[in-house]
PyMOL Python script that loads the backbone (N, CA, C, O; Angstrom):
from pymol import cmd

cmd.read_pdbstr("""\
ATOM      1  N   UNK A   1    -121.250 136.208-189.524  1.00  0.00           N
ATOM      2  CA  UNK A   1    -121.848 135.464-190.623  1.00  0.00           C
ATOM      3  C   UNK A   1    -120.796 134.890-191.572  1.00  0.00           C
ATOM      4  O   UNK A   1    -121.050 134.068-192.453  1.00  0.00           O
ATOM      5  N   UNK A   2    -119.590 135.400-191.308  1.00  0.00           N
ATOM      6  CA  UNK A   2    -118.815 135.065-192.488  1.00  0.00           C
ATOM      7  C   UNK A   2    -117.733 133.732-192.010  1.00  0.00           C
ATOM      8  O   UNK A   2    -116.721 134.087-191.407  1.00  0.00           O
ATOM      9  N   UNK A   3    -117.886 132.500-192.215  1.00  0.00           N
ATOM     10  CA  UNK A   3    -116.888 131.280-191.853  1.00  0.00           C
ATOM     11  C   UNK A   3    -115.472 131.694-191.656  1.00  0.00           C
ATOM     12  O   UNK A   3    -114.933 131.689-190.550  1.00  0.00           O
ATOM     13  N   UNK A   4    -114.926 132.027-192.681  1.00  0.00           N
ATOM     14  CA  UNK A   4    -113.793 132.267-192.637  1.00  0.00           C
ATOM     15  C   UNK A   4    -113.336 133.320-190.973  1.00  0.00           C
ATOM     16  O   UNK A   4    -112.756 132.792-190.025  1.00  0.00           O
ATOM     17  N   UNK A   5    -113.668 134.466-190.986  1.00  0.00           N
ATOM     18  CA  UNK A   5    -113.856 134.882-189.472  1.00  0.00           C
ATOM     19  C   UNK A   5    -114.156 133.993-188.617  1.00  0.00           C
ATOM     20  O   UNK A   5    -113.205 133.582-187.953  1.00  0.00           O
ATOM     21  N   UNK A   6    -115.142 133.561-188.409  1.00  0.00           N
ATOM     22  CA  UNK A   6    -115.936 132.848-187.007  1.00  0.00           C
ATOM     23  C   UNK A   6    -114.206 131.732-187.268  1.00  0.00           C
ATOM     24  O   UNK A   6    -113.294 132.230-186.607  1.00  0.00           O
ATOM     25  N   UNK A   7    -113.870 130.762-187.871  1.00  0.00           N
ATOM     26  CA  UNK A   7    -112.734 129.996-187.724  1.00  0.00           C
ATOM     27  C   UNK A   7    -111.151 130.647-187.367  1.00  0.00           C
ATOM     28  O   UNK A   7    -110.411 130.098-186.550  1.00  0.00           O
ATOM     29  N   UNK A   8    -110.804 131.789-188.050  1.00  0.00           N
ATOM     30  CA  UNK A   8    -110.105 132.760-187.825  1.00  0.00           C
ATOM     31  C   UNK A   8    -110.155 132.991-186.125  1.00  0.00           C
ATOM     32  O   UNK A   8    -109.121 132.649-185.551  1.00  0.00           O
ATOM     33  N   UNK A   9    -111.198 133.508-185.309  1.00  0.00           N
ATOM     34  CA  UNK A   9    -111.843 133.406-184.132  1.00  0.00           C
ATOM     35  C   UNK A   9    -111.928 132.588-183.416  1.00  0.00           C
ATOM     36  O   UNK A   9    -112.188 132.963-182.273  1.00  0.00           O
ATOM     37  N   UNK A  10    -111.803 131.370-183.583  1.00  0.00           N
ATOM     38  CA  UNK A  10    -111.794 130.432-183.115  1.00  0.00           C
ATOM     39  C   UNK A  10    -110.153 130.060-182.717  1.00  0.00           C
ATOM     40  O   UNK A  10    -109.656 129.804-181.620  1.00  0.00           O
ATOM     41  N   UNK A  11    -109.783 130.111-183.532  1.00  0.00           N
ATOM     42  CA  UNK A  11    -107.902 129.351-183.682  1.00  0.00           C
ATOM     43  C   UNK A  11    -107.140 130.252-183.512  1.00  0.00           C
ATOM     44  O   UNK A  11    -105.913 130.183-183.571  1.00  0.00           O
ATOM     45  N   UNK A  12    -108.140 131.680-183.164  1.00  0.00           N
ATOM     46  CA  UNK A  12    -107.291 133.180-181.975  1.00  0.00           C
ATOM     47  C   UNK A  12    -107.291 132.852-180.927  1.00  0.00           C
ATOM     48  O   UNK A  12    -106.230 132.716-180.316  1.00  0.00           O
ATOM     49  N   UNK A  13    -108.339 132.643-180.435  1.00  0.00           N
ATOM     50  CA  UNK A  13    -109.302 132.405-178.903  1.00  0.00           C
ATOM     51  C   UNK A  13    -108.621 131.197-178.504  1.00  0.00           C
ATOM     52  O   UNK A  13    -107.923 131.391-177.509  1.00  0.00           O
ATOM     53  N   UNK A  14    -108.585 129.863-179.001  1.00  0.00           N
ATOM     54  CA  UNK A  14    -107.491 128.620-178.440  1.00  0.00           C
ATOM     55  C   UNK A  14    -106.177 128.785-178.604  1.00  0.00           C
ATOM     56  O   UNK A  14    -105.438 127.920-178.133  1.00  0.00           O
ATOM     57  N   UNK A  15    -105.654 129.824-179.243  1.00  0.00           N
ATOM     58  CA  UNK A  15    -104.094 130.600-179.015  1.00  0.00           C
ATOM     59  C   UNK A  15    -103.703 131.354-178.099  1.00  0.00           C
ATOM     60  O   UNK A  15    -102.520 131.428-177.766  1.00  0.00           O
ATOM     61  N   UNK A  16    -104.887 132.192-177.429  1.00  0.00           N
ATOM     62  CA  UNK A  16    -104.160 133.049-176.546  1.00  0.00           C
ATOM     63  C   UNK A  16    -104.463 132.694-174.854  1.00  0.00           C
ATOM     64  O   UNK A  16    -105.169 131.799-174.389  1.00  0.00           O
ATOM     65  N   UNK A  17    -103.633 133.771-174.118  1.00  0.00           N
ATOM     66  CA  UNK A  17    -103.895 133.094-172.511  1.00  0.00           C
ATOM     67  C   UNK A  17    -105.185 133.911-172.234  1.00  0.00           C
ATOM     68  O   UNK A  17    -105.506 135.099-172.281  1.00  0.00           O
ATOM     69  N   UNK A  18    -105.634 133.013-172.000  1.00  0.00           N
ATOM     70  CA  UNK A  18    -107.320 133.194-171.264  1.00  0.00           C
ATOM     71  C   UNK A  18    -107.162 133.724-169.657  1.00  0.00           C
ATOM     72  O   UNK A  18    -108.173 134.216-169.157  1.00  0.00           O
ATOM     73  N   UNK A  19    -106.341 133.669-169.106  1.00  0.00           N
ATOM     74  CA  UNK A  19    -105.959 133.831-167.803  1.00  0.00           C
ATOM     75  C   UNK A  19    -106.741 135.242-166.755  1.00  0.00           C
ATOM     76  O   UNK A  19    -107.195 135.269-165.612  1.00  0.00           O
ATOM     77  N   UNK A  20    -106.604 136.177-167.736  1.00  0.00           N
ATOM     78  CA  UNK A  20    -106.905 137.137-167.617  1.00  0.00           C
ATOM     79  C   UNK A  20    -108.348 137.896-167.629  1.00  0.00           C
ATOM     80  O   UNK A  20    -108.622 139.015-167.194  1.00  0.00           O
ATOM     81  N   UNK A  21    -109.419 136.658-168.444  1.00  0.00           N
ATOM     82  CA  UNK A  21    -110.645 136.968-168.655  1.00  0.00           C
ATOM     83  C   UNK A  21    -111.520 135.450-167.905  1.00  0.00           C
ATOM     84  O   UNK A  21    -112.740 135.287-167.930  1.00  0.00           O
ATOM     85  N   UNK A  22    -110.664 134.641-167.380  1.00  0.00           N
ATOM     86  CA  UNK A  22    -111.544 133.709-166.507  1.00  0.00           C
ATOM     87  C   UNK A  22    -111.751 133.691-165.428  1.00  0.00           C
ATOM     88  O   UNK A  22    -110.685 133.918-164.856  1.00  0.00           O
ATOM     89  N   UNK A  23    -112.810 133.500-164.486  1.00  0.00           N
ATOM     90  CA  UNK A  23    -113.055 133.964-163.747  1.00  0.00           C
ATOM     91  C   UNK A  23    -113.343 132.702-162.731  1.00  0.00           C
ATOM     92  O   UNK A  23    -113.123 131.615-163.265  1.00  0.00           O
ATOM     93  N   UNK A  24    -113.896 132.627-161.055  1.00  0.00           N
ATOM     94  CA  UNK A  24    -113.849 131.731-160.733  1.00  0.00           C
ATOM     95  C   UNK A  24    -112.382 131.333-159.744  1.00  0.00           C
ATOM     96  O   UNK A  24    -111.402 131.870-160.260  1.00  0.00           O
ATOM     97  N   UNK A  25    -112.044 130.592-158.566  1.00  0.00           N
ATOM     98  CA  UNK A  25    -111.341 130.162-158.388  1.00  0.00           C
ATOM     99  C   UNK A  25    -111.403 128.687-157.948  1.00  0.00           C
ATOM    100  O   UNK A  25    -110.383 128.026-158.145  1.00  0.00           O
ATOM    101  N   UNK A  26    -112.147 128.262-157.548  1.00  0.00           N
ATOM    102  CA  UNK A  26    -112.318 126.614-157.361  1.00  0.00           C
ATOM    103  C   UNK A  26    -112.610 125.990-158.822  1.00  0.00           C
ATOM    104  O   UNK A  26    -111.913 125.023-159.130  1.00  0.00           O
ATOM    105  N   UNK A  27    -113.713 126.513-159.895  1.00  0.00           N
ATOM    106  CA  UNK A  27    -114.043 126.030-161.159  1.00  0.00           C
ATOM    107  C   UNK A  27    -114.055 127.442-162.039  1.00  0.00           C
ATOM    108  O   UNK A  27    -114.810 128.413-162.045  1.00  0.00           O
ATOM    109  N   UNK A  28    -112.900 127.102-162.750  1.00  0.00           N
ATOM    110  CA  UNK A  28    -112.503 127.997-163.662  1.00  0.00           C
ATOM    111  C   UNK A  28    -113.537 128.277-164.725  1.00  0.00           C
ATOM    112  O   UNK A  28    -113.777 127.543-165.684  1.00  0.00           O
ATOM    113  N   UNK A  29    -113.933 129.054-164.533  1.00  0.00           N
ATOM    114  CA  UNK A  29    -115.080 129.738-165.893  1.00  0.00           C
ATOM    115  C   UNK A  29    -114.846 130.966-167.044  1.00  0.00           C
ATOM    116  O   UNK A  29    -114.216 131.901-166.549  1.00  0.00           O
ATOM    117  N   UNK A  30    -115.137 131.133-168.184  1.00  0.00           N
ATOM    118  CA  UNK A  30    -115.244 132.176-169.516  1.00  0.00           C
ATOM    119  C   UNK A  30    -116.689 132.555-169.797  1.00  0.00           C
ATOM    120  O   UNK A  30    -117.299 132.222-170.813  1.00  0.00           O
ATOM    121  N   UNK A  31    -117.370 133.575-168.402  1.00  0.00           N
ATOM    122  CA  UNK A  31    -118.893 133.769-169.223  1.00  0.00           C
ATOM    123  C   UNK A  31    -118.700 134.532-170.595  1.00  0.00           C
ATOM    124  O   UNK A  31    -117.775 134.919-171.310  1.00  0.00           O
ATOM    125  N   UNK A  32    -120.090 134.534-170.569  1.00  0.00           N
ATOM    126  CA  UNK A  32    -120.732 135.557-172.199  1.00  0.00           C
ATOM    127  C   UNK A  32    -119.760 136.895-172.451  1.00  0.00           C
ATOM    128  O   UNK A  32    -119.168 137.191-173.489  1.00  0.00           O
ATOM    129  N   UNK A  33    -119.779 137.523-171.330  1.00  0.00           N
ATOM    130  CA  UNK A  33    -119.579 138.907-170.829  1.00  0.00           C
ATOM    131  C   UNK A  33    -117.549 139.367-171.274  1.00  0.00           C
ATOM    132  O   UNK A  33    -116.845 140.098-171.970  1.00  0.00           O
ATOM    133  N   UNK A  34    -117.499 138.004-169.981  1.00  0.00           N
ATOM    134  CA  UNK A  34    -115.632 138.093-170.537  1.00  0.00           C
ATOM    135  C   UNK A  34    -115.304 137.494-171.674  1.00  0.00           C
ATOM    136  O   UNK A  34    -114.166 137.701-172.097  1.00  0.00           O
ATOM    137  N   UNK A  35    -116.039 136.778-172.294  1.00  0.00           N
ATOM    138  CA  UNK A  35    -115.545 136.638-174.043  1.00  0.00           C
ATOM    139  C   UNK A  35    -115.696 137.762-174.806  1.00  0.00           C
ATOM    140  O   UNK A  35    -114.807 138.400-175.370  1.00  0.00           O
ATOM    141  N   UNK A  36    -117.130 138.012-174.787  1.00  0.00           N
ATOM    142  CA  UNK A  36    -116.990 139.186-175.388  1.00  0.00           C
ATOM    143  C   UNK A  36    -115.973 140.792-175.109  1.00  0.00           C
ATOM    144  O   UNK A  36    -115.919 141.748-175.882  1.00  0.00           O
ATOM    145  N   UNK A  37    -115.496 140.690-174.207  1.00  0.00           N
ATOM    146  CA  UNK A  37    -114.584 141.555-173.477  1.00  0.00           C
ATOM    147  C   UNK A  37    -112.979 141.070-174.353  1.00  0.00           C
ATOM    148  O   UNK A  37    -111.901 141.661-174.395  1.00  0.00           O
ATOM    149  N   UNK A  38    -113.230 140.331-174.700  1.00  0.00           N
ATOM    150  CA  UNK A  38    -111.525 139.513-175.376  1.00  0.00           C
ATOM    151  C   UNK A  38    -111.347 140.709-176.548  1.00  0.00           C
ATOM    152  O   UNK A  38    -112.270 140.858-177.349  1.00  0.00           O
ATOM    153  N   UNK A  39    -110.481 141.324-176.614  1.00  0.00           N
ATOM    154  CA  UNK A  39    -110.065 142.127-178.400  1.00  0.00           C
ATOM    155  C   UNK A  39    -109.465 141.111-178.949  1.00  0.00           C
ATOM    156  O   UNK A  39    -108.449 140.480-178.658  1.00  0.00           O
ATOM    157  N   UNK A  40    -110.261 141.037-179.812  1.00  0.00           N
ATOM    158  CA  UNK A  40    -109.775 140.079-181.342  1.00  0.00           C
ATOM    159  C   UNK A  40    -109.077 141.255-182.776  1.00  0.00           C
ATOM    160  O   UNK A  40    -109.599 142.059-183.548  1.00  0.00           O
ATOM    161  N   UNK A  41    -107.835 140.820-182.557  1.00  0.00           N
ATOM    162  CA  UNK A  41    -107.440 141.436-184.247  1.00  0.00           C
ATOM    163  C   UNK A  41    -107.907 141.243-185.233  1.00  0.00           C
ATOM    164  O   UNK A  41    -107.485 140.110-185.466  1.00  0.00           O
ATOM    165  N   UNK A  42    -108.693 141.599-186.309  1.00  0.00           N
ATOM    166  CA  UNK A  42    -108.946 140.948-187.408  1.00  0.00           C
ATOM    167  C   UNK A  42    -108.492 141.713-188.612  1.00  0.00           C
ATOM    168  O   UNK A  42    -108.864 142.857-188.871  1.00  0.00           O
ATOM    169  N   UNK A  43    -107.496 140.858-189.471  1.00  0.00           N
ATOM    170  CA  UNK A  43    -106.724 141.340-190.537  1.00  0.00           C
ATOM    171  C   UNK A  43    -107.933 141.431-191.470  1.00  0.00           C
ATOM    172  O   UNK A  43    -109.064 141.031-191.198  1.00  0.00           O
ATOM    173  N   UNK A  44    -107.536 142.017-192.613  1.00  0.00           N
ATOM    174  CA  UNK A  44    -108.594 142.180-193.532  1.00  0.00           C
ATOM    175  C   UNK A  44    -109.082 140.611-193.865  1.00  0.00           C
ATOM    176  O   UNK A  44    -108.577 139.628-193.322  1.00  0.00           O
ATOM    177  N   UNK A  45    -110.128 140.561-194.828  1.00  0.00           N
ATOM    178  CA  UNK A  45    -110.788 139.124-195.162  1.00  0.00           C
ATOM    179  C   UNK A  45    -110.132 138.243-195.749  1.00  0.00           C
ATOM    180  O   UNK A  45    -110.294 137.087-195.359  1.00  0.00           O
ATOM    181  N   UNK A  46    -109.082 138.535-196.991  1.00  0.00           N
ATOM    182  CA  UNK A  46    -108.224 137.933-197.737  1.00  0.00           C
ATOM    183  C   UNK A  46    -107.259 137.340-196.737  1.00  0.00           C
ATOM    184  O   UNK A  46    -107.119 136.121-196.638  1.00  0.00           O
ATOM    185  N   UNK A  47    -106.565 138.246-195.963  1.00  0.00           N
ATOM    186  CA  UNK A  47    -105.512 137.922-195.093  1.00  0.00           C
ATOM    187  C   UNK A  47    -106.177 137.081-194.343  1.00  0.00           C
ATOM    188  O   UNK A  47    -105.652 135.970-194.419  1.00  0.00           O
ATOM    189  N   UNK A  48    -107.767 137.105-193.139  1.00  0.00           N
ATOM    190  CA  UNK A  48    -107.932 136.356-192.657  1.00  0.00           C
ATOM    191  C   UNK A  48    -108.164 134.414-193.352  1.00  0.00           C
ATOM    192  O   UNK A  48    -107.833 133.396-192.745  1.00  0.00           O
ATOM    193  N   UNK A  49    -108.680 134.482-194.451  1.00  0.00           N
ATOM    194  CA  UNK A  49    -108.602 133.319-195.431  1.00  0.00           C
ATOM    195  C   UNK A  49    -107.653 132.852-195.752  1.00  0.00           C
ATOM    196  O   UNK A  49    -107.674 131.621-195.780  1.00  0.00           O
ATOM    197  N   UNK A  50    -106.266 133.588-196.182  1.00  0.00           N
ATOM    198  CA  UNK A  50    -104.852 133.229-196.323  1.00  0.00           C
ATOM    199  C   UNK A  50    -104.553 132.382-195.328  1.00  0.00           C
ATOM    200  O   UNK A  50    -103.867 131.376-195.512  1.00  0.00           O
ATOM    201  N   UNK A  51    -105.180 132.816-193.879  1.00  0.00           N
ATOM    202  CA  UNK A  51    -104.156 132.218-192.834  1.00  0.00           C
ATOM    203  C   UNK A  51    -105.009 131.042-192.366  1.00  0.00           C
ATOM    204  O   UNK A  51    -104.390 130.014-192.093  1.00  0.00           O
ATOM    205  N   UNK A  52    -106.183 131.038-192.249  1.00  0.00           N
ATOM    206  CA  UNK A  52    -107.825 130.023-192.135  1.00  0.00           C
ATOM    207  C   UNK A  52    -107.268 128.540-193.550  1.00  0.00           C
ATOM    208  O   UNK A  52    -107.671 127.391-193.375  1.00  0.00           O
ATOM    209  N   UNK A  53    -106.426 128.871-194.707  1.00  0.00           N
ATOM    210  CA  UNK A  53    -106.566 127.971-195.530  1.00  0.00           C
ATOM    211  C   UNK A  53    -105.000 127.727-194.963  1.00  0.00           C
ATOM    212  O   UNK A  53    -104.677 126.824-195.734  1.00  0.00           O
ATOM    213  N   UNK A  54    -104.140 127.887-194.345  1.00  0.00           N
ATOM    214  CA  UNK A  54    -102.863 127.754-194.626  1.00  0.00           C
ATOM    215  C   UNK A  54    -103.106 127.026-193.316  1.00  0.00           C
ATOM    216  O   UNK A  54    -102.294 126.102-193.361  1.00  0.00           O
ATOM    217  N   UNK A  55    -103.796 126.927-192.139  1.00  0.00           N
ATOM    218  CA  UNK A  55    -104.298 126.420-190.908  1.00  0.00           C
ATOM    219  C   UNK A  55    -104.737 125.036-191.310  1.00  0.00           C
ATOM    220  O   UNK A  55    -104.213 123.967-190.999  1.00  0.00           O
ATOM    221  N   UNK A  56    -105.862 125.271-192.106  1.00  0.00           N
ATOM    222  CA  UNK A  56    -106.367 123.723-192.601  1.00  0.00           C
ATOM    223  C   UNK A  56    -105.683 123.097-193.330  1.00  0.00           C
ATOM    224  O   UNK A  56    -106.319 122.097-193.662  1.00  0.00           O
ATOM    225  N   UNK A  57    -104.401 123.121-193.932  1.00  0.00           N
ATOM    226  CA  UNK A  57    -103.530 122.868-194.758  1.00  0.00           C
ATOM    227  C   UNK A  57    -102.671 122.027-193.816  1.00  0.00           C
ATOM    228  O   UNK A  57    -102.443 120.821-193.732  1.00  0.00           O
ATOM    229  N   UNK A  58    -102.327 122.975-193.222  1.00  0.00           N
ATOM    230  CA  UNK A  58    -101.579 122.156-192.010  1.00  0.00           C
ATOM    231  C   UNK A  58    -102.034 120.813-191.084  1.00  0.00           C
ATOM    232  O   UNK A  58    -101.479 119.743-190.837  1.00  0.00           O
ATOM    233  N   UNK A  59    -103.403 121.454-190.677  1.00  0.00           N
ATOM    234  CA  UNK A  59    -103.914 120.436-189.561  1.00  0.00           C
ATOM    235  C   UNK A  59    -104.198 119.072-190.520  1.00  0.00           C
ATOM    236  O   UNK A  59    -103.813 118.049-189.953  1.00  0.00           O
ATOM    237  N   UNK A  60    -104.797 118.841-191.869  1.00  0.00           N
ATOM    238  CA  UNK A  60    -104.841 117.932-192.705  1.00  0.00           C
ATOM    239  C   UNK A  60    -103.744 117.237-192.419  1.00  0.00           C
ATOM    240  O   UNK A  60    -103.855 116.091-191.982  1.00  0.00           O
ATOM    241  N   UNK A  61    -102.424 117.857-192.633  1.00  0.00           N
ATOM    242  CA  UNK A  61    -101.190 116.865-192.225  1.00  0.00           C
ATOM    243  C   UNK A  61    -101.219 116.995-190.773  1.00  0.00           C
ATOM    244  O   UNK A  61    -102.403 117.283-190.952  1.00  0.00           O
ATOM    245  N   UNK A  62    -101.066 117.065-189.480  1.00  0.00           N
ATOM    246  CA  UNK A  62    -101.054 116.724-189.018  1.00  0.00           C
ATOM    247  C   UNK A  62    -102.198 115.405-188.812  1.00  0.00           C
ATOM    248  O   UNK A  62    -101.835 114.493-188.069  1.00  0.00           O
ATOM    249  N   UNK A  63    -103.249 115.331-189.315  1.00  0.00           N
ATOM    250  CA  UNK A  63    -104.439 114.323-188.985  1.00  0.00           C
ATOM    251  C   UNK A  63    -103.518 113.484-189.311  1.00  0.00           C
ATOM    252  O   UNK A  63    -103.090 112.675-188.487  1.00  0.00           O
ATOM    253  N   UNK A  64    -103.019 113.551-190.702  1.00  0.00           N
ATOM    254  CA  UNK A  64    -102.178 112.424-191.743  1.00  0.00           C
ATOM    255  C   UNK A  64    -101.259 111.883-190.957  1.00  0.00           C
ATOM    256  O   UNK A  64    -100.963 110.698-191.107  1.00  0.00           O
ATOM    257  N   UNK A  65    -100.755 112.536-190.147  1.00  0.00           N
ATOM    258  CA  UNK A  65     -99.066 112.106-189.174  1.00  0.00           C
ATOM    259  C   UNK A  65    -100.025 111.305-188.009  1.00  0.00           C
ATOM    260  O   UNK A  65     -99.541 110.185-187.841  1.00  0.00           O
ATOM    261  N   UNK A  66    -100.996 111.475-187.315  1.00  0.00           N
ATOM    262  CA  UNK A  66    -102.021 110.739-185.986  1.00  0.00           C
ATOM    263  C   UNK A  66    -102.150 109.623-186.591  1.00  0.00           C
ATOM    264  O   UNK A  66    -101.756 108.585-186.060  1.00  0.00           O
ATOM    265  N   UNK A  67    -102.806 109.641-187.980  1.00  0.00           N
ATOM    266  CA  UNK A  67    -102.755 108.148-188.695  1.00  0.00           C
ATOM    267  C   UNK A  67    -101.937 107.300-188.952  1.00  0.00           C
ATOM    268  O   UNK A  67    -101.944 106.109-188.642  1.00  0.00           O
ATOM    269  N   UNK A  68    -100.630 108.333-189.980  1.00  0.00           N
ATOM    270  CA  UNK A  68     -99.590 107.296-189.800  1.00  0.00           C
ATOM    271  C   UNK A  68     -99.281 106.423-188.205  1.00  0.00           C
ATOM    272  O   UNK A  68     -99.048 105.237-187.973  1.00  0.00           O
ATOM    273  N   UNK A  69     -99.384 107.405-187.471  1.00  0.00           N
ATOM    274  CA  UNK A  69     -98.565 107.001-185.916  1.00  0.00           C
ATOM    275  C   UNK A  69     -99.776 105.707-185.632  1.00  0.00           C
ATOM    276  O   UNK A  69     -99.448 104.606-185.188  1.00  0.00           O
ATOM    277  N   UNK A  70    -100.706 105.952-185.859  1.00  0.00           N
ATOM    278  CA  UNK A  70    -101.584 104.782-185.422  1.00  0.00           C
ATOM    279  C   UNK A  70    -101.430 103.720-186.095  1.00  0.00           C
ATOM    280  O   UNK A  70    -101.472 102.668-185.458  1.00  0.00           O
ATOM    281  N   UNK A  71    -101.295 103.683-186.978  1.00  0.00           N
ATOM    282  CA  UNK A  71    -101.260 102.783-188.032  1.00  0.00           C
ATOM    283  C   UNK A  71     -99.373 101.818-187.764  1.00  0.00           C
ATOM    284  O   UNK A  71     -98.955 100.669-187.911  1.00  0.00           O
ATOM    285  N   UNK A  72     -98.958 102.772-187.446  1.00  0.00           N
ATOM    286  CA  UNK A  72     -97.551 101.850-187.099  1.00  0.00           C
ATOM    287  C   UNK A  72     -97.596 101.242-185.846  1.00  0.00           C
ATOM    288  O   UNK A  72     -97.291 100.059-185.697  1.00  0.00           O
ATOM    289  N   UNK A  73     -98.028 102.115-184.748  1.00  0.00           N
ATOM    290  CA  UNK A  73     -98.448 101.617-183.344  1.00  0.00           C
ATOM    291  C   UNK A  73     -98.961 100.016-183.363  1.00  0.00           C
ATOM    292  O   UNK A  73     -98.565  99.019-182.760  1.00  0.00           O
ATOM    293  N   UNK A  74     -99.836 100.204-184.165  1.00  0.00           N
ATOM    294  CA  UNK A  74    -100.527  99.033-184.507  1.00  0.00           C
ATOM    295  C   UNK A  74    -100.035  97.430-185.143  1.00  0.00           C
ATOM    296  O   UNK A  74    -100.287  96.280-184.785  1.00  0.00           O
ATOM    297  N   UNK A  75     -99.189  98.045-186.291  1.00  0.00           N
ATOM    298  CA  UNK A  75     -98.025  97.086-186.810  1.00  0.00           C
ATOM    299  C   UNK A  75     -97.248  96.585-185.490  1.00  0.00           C
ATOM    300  O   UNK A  75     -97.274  95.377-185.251  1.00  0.00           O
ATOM    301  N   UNK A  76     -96.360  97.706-184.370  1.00  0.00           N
ATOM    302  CA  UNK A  76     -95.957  97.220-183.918  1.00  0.00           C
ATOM    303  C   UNK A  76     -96.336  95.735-182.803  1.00  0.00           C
ATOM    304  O   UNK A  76     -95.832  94.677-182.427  1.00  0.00           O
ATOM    305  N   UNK A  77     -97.610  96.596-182.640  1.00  0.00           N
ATOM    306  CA  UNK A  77     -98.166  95.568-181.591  1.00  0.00           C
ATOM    307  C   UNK A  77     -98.281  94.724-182.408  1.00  0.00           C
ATOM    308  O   UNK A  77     -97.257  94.053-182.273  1.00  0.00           O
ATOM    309  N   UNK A  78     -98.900  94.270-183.240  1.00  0.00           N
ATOM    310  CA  UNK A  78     -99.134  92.906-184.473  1.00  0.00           C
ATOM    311  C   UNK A  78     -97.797  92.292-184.220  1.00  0.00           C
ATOM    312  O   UNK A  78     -97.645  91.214-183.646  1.00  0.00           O
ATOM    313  N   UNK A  79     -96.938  92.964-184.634  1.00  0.00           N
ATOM    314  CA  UNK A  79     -95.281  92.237-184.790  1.00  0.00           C
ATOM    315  C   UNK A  79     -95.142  91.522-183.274  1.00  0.00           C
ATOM    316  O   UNK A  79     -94.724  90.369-183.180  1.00  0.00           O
ATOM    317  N   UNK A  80     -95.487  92.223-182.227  1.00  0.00           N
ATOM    318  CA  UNK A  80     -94.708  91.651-181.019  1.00  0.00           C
ATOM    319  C   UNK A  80     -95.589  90.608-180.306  1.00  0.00           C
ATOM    320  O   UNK A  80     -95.150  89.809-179.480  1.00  0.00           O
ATOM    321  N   UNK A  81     -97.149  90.706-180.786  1.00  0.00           N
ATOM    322  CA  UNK A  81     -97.747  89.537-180.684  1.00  0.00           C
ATOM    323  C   UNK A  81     -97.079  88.635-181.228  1.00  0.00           C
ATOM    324  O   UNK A  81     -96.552  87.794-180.500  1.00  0.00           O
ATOM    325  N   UNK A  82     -96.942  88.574-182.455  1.00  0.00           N
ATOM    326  CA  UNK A  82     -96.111  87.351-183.605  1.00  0.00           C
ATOM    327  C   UNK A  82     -95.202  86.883-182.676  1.00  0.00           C
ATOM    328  O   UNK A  82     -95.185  85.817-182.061  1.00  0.00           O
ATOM    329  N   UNK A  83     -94.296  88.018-182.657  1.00  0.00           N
ATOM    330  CA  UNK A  83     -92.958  87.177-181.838  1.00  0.00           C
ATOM    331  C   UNK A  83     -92.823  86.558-180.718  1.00  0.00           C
ATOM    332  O   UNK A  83     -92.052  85.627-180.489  1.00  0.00           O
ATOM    333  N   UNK A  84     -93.636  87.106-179.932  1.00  0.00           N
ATOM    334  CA  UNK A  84     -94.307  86.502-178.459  1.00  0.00           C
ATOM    335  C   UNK A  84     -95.238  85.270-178.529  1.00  0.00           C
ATOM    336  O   UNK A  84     -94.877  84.218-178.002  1.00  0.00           O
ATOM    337  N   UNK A  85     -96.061  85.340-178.968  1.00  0.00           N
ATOM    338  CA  UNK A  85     -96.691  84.573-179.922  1.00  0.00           C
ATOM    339  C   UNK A  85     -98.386  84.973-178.846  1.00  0.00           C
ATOM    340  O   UNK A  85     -98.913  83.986-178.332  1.00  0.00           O
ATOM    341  N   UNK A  86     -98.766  85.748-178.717  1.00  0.00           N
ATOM    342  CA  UNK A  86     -99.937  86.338-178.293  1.00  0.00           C
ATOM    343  C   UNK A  86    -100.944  85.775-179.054  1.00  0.00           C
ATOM    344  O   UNK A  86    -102.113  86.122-178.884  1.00  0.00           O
TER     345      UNK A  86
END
""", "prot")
cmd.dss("prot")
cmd.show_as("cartoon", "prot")
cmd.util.cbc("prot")
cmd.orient("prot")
């Protein structure tokens, strides 16, 4: 019930190797059973929020850096149309 966990949980679970709890060899699968089978650490609530806000802190800049990069990508192509004359 509590966000901060369930996200905490989330950005554990896409960190670690799954290798071990998927199952399947032609189509790789994660049932109900082997997720729930995963041990999750969970630091106390503060600590988990510390690290949940210091996460979104980050990924904000990274969005910011995808934009910049797009946004120049874009210039460039503009520019080399110009010069080409596209």
């Amino acid at each position: 019930n509590n966000k901060v966990t369930q996200i905490f949980t989330e950005v554990y679970i896409n960190t670690i190797n799954l290798e071990n709890y998927v199952t399947g060899a032609a189509q790789p699968k994660l049932n109900q059973a082997r997720l729930n089978s995963i041990p999750i650490p969970l630091p106390p609530t503060n600590i988990q929020k510390e690290l949940v806000t210091q996460l979104e802190a980050e990924q904000e800049l990274v969005n910011g850096s995808k934009n910049l990069v797009s946004i120049f990508e874009q210039k460039i192509k503009d520019k080399i149309a110009e010069v080409w004359g596209d």
